[in-house]
N, CA, C, O and CB atoms as a CASP TS submission, in Angstrom:
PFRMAT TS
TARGET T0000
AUTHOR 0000-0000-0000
METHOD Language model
MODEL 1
PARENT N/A
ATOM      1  N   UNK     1       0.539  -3.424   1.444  1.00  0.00           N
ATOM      2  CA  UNK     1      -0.519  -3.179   0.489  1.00  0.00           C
ATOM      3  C   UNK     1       0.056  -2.810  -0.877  1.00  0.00           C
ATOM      4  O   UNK     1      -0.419  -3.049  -1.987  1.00  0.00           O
ATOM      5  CB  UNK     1      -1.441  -2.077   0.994  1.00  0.00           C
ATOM      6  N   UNK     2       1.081  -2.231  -0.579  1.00  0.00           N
ATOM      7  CA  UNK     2       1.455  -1.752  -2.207  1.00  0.00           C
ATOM      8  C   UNK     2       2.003  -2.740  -2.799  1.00  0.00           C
ATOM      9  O   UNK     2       2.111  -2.560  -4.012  1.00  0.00           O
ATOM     10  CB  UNK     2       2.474  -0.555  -2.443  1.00  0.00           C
ATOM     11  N   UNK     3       2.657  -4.388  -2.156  1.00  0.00           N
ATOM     12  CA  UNK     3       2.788  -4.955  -3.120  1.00  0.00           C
ATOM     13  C   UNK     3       1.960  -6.018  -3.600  1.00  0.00           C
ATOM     14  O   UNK     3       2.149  -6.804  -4.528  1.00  0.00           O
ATOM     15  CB  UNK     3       3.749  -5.205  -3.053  1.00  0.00           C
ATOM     16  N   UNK     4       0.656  -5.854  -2.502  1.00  0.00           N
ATOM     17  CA  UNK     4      -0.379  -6.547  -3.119  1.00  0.00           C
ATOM     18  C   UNK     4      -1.101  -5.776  -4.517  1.00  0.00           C
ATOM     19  O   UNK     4      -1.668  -6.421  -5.399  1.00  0.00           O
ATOM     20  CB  UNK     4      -1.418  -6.775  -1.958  1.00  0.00           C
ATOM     21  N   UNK     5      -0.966  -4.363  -4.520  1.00  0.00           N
ATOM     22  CA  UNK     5      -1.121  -3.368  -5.892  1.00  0.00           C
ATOM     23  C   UNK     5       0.170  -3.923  -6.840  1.00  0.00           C
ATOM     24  O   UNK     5      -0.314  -3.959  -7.971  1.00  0.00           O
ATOM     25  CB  UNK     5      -0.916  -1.385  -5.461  1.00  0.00           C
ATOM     26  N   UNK     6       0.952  -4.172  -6.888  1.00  0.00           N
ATOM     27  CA  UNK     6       1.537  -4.235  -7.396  1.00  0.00           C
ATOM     28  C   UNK     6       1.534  -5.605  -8.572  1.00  0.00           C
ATOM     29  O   UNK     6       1.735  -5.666  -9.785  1.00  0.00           O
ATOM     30  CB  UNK     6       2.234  -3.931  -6.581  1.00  0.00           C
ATOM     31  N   UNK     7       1.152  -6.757  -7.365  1.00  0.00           N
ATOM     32  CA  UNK     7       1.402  -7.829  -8.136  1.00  0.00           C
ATOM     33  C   UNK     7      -0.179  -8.011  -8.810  1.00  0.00           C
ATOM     34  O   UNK     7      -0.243  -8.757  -9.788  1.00  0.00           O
ATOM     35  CB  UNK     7       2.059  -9.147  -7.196  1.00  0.00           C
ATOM     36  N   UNK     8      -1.568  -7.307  -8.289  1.00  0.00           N
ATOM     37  CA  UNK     8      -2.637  -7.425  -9.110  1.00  0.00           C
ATOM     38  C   UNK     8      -2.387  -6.342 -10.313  1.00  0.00           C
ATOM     39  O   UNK     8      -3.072  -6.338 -11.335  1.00  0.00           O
ATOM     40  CB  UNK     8      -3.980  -7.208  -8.270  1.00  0.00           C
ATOM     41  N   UNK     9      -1.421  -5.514 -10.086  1.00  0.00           N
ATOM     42  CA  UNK     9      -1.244  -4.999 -11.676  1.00  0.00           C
ATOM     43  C   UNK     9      -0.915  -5.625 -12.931  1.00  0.00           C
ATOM     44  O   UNK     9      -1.344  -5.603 -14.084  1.00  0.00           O
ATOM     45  CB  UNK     9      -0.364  -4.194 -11.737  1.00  0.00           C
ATOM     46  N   UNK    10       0.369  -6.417 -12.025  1.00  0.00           N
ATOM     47  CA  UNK    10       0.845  -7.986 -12.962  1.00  0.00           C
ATOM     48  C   UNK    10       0.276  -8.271 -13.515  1.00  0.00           C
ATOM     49  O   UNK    10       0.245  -7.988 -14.713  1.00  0.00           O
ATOM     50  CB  UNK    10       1.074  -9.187 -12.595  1.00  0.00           C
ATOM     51  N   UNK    11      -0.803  -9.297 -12.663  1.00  0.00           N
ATOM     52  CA  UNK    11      -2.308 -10.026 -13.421  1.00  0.00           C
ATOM     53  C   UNK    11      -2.757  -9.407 -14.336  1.00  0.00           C
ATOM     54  O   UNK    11      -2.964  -9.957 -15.418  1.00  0.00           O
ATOM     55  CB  UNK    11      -3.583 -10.172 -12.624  1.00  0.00           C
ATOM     56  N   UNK    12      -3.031  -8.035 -14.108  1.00  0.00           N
ATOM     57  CA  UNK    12      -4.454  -7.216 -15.216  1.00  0.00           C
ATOM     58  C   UNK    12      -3.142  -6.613 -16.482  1.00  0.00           C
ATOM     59  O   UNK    12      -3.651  -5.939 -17.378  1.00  0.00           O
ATOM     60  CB  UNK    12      -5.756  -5.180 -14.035  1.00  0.00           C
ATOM     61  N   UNK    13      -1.845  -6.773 -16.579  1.00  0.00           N
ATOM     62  CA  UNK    13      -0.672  -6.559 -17.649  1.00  0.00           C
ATOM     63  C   UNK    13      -0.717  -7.788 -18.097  1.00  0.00           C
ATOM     64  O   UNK    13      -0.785  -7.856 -19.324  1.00  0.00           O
ATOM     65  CB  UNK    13       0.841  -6.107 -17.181  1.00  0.00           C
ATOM     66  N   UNK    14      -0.705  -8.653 -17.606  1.00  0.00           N
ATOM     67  CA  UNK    14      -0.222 -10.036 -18.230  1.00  0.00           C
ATOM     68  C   UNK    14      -1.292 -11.307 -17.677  1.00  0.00           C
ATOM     69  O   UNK    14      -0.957 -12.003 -16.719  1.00  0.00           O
ATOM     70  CB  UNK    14       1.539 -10.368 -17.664  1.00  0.00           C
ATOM     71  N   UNK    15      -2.526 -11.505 -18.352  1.00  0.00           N
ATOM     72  CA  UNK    15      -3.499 -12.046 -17.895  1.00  0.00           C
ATOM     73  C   UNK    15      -3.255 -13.947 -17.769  1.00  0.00           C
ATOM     74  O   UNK    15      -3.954 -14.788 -17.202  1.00  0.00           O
ATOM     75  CB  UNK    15      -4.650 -11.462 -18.858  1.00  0.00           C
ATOM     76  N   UNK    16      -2.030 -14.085 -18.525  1.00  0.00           N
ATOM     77  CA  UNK    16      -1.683 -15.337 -18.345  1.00  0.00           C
ATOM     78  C   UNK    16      -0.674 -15.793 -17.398  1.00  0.00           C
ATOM     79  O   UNK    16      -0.127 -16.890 -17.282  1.00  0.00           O
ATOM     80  CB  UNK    16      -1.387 -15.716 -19.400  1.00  0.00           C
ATOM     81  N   UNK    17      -0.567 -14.839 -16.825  1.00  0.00           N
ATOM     82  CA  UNK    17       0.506 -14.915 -15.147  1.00  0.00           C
ATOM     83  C   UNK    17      -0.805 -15.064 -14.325  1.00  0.00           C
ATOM     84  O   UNK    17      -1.795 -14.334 -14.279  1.00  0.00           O
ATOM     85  CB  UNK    17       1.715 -13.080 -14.487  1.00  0.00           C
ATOM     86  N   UNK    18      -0.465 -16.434 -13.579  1.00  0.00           N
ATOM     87  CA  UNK    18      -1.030 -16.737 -12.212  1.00  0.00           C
ATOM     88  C   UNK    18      -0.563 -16.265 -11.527  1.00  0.00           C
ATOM     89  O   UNK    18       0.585 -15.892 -11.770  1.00  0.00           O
ATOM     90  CB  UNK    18      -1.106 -17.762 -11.732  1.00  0.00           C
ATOM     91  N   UNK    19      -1.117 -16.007 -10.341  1.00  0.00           N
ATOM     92  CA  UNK    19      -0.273 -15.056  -9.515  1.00  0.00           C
ATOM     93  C   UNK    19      -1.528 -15.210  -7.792  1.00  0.00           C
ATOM     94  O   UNK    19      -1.272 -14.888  -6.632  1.00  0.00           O
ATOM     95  CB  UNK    19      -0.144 -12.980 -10.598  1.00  0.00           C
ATOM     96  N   UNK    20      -3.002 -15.912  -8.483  1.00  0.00           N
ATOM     97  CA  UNK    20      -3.812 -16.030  -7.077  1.00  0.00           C
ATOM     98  C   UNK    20      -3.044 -17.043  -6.115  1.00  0.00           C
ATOM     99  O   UNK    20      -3.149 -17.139  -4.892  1.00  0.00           O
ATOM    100  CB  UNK    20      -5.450 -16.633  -7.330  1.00  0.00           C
ATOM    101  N   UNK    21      -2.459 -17.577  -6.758  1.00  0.00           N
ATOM    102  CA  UNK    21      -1.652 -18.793  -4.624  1.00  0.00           C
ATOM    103  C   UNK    21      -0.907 -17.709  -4.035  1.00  0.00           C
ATOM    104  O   UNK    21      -1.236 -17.640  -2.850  1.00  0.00           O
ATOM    105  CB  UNK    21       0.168 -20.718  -4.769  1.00  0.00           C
ATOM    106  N   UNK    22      -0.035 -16.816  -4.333  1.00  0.00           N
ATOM    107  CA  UNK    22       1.027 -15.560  -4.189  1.00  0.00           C
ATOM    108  C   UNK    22       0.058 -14.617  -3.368  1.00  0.00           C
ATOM    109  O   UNK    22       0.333 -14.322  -2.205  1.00  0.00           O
ATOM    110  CB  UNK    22       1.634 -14.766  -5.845  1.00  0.00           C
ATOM    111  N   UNK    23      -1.378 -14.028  -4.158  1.00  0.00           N
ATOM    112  CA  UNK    23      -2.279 -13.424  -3.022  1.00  0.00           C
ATOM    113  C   UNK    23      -2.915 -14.100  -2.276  1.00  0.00           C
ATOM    114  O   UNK    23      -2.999 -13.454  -1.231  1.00  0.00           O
ATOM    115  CB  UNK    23      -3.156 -12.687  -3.359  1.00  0.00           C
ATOM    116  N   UNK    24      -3.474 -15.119  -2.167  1.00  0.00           N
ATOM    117  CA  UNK    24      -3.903 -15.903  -1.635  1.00  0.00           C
ATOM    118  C   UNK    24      -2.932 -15.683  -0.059  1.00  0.00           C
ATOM    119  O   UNK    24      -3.233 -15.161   1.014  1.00  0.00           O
ATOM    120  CB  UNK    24      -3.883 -17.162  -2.575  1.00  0.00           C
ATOM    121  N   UNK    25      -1.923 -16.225  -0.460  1.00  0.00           N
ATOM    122  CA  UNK    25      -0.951 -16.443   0.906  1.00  0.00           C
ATOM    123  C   UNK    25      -0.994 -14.685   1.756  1.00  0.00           C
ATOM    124  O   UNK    25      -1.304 -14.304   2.885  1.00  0.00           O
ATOM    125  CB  UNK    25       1.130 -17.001   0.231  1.00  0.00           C
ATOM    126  N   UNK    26      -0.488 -13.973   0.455  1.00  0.00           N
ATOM    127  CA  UNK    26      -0.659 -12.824   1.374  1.00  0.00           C
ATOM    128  C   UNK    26      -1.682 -12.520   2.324  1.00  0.00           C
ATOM    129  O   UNK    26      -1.725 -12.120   3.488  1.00  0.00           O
ATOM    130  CB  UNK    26      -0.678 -11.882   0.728  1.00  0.00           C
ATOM    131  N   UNK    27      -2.545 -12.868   1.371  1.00  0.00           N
ATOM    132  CA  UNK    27      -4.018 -12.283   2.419  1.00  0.00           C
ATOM    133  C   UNK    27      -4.418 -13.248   3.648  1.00  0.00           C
ATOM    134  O   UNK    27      -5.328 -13.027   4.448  1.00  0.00           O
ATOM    135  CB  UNK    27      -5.648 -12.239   1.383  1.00  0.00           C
ATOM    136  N   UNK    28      -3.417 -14.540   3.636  1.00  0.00           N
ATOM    137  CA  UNK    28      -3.689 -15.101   4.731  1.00  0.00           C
ATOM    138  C   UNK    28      -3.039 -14.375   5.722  1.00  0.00           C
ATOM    139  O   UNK    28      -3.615 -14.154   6.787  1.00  0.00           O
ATOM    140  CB  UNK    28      -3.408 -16.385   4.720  1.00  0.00           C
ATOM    141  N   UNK    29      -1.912 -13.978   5.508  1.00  0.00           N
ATOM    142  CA  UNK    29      -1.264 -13.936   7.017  1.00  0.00           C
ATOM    143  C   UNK    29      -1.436 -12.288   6.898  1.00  0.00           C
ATOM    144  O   UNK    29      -0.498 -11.598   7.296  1.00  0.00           O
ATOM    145  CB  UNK    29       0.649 -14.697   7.313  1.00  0.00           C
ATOM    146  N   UNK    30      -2.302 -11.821   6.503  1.00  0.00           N
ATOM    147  CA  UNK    30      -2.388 -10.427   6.633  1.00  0.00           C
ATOM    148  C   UNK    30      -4.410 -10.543   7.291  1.00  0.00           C
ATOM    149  O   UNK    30      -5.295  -9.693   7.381  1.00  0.00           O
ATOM    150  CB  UNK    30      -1.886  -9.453   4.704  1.00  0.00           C
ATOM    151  N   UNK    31      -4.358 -11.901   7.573  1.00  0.00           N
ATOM    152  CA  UNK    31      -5.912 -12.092   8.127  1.00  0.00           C
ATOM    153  C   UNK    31      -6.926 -11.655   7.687  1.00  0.00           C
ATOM    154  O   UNK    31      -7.869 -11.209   8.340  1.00  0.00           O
ATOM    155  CB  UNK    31      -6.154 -11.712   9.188  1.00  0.00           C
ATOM    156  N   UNK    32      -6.852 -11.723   6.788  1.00  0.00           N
ATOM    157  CA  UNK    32      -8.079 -11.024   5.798  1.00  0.00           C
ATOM    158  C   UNK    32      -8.318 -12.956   4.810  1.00  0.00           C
ATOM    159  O   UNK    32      -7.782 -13.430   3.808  1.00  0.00           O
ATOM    160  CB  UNK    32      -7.130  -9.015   4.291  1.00  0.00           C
ATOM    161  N   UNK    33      -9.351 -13.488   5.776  1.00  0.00           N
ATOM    162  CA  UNK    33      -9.623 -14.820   5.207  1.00  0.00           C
ATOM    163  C   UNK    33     -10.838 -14.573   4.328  1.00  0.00           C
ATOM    164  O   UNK    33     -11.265 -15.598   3.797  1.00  0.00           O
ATOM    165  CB  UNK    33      -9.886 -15.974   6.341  1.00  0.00           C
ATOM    166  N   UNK    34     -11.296 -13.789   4.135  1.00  0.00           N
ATOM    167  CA  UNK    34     -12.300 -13.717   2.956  1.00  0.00           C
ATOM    168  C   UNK    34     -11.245 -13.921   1.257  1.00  0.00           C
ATOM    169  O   UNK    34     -11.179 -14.986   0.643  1.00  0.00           O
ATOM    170  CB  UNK    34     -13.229 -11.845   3.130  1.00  0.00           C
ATOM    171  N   UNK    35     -10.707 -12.917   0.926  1.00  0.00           N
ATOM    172  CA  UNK    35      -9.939 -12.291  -0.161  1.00  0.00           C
ATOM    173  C   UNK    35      -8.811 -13.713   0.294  1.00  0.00           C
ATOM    174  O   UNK    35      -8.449 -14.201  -0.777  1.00  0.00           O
ATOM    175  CB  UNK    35      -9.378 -10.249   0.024  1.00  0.00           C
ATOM    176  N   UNK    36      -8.354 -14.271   1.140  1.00  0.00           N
ATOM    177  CA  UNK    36      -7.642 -15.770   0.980  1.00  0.00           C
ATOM    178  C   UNK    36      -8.263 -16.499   0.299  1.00  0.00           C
ATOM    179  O   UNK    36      -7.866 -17.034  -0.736  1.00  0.00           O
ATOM    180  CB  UNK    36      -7.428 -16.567   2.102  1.00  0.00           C
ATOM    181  N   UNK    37      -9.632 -16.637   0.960  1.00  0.00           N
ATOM    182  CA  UNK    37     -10.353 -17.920   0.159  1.00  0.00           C
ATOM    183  C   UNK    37     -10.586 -17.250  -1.413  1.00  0.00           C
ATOM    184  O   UNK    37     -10.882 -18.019  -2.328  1.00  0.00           O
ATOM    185  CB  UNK    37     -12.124 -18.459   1.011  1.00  0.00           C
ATOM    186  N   UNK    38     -10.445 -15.857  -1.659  1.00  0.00           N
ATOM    187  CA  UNK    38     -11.270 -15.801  -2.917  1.00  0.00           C
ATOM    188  C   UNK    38     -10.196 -16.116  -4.013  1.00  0.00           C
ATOM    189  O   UNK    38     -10.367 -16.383  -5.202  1.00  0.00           O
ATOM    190  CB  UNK    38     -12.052 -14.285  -3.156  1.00  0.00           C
ATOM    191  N   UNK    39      -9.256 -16.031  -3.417  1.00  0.00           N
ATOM    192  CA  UNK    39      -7.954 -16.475  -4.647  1.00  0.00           C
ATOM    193  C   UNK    39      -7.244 -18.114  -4.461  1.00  0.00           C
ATOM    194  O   UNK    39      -6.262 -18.625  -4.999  1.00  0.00           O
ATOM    195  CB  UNK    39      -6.376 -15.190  -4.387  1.00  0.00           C
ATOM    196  N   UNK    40      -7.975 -18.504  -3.710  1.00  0.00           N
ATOM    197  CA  UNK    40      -7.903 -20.075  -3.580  1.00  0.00           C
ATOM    198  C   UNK    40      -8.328 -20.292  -4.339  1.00  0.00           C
ATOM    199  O   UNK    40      -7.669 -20.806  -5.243  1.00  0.00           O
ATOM    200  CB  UNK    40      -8.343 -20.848  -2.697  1.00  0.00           C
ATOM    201  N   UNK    41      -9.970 -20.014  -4.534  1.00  0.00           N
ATOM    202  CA  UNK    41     -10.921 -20.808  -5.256  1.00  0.00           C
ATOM    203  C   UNK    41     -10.695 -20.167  -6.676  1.00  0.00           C
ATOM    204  O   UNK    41     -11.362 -20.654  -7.589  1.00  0.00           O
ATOM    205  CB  UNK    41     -12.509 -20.723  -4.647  1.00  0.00           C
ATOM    206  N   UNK    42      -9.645 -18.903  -7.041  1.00  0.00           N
ATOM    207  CA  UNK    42      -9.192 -18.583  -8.456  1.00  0.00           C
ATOM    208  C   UNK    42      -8.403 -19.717  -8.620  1.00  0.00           C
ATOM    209  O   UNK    42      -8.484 -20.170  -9.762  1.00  0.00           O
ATOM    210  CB  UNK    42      -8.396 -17.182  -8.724  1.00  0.00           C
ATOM    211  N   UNK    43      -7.580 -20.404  -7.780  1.00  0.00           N
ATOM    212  CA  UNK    43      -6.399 -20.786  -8.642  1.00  0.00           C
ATOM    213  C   UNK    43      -7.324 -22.298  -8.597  1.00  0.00           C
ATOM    214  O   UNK    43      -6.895 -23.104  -9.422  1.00  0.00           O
ATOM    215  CB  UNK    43      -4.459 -20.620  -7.909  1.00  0.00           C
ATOM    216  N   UNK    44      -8.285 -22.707  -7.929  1.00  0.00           N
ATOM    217  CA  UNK    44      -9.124 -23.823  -8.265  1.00  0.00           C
ATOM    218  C   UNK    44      -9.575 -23.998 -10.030  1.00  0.00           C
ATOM    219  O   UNK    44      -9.379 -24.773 -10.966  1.00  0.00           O
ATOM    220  CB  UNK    44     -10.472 -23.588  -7.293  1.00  0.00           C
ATOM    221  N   UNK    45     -10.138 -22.995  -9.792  1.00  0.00           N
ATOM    222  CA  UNK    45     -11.252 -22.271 -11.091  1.00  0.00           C
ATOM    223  C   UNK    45     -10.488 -22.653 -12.225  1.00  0.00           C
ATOM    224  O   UNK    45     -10.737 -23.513 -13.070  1.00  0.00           O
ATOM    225  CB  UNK    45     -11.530 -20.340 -11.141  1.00  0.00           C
ATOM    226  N   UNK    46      -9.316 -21.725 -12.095  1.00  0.00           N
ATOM    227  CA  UNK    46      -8.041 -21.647 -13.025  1.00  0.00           C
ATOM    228  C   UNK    46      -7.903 -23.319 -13.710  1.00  0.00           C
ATOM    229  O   UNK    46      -8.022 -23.811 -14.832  1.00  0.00           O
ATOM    230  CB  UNK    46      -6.455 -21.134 -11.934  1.00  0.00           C
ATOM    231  N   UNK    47      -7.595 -23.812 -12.358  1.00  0.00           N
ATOM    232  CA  UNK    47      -6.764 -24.920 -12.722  1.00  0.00           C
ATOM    233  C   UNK    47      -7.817 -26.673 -13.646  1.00  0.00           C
ATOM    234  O   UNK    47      -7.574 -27.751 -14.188  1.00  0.00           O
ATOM    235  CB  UNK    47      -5.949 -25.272 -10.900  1.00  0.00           C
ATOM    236  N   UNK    48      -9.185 -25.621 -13.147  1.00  0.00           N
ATOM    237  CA  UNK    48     -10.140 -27.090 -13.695  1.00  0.00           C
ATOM    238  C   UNK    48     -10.935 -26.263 -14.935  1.00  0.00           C
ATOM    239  O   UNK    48     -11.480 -26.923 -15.819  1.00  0.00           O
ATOM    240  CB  UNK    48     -11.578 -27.936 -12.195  1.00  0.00           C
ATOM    241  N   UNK    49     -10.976 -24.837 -14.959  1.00  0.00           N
ATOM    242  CA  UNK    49     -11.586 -24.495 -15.980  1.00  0.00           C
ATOM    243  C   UNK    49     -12.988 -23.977 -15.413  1.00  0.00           C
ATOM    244  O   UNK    49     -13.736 -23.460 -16.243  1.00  0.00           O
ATOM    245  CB  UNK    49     -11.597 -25.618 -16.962  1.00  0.00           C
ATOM    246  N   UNK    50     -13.353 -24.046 -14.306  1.00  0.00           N
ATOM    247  CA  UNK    50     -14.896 -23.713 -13.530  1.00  0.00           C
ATOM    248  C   UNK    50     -15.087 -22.514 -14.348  1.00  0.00           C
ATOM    249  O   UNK    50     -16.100 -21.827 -14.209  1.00  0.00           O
ATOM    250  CB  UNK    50     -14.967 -23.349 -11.606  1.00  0.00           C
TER
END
């Protein structure tokens, strides 16, 4: 957990660091598929502009 704190500190320091595929993955294999999908569909968003 702390380096999932860690690297959303990243994000909210440096708003032009991607960094949702990085949580994304974490939160997969930490089974928490909600907060997976929700940084999927960031780096979707991200990547088309949604």
């Amino acid at each position: 957990m702390e380096c999932i704190r860690k690297i959303e500190q990243w994000q909210r320091e440096e708003p032009g660091v991607v960094v949702d595929a990085d949580l994304a993955m974490i939160w997969l294999s930490l089974g928490n598929m909600d907060k997976a999908f929700h940084h999927l569909f960031q780096c979707v968003e991200k990547e088309w502009d949604l």
